[in-house]
C-alpha positions as CSV (number, residue, x, y, z in Angstrom):
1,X,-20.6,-13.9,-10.4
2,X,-23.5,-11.5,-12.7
3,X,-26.5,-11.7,-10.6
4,X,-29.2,-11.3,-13.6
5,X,-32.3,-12.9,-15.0
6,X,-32.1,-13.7,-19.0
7,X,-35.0,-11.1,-19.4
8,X,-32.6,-8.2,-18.4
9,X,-30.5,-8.7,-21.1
10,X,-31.6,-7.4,-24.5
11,X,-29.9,-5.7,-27.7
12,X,-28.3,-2.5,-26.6
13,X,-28.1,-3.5,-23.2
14,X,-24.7,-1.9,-21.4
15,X,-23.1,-4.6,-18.6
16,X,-20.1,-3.0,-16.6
17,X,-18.3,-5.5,-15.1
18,X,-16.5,-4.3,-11.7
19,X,-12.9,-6.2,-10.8
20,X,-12.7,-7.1,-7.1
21,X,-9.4,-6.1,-5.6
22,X,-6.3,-8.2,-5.4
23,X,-3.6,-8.8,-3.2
24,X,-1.3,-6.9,-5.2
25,X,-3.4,-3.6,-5.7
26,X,-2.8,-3.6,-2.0
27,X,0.0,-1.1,-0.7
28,X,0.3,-1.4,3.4
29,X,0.8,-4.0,6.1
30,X,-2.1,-2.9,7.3
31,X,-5.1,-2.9,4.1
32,X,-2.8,-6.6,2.9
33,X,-3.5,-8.3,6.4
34,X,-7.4,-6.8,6.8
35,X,-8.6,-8.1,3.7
36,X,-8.6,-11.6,4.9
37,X,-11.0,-10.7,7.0
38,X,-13.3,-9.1,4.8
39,X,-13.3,-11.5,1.7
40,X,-12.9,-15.1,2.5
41,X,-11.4,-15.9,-1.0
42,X,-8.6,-14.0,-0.4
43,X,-5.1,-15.3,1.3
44,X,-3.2,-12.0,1.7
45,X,0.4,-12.1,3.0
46,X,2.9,-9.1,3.5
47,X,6.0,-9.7,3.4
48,X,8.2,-6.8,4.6
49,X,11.2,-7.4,3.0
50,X,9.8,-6.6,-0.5
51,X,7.3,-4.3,0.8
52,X,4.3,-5.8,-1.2
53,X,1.3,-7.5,-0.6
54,X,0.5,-10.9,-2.8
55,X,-1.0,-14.5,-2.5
56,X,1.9,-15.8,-3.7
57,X,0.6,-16.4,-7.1
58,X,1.4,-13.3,-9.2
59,X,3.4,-11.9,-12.0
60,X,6.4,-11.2,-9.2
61,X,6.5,-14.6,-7.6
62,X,10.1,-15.5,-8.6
63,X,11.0,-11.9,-6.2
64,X,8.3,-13.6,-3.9
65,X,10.4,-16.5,-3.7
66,X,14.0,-15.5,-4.0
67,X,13.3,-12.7,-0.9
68,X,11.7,-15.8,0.9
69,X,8.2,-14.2,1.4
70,X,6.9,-17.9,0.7
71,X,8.0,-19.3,4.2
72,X,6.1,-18.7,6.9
73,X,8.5,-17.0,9.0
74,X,9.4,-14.1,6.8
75,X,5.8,-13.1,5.6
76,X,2.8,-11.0,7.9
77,X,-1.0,-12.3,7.7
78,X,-4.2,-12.5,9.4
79,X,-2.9,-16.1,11.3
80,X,0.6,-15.0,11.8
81,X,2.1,-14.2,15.0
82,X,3.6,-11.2,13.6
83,X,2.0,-8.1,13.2
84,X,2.2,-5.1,10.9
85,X,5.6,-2.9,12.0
86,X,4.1,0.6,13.4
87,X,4.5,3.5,11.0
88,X,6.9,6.7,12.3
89,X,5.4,9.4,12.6
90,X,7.1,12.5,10.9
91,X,7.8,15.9,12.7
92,X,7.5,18.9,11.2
93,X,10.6,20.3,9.7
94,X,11.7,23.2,12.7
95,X,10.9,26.8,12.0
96,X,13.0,28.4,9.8
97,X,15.0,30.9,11.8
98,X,16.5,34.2,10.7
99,X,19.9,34.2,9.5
100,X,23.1,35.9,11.3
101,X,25.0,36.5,8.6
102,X,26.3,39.8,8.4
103,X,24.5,42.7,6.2
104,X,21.6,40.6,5.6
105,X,19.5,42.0,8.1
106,X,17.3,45.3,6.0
107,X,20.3,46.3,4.8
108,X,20.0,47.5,1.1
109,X,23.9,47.4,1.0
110,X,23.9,50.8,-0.6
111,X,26.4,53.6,1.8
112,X,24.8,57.1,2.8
């Protein structure tokens, strides 16, 4: 929708027309399931076994549909039961200890 009286418009006049988002620029559980809240046009589902977010009406519905994200059951949204799966933390990798292997320890290897 351009919000815009005729007047505004003229020769040389620049418009910059802004996309809204989609259901498929939209990569977690978490931003798929929210949106539905925010925007009211939107119908959002995840569906975890793919790992994307789409209304079910994109350029990957035959995946959509073959992985079953199209029934109820098998798809995450704003009026589902299910909720987003929780996302594991990752430790830090242990500190890296000094090695024990012979030799290795300031030695230069050269004899005196």
């Amino acid at each position: 929708m351009i919000n815009s009286t005729a007047g505004m418009i003229t020769n040389q006049t620049a418009i910059v027309l802004t996309a809204l988002p989609t259901c498929v620029t939209l990569s977690s559980c978490e931003a798929c399931v929210a949106v539905n809240s925010t925007a009211s046009a939107f119908n959002c589902t995840w569906c975890p076994a793919i790992s994307r977010c789409s209304d079910g009406f994109d350029r990957s519905r035959q995946e959509w549909i073959s992985k079953g994200c199209d029934h109820e059951d098998n798809f995450i949204s704003a009026h589902s039961s299910a909720r987003c799966p929780a996302v594991p933390l990752t430790t830090p990798p242990s500190a890296a200890t000094p090695s024990s292997a012979p030799g290795l320890h300031g030695s230069t290897g050269e004899s005196s």
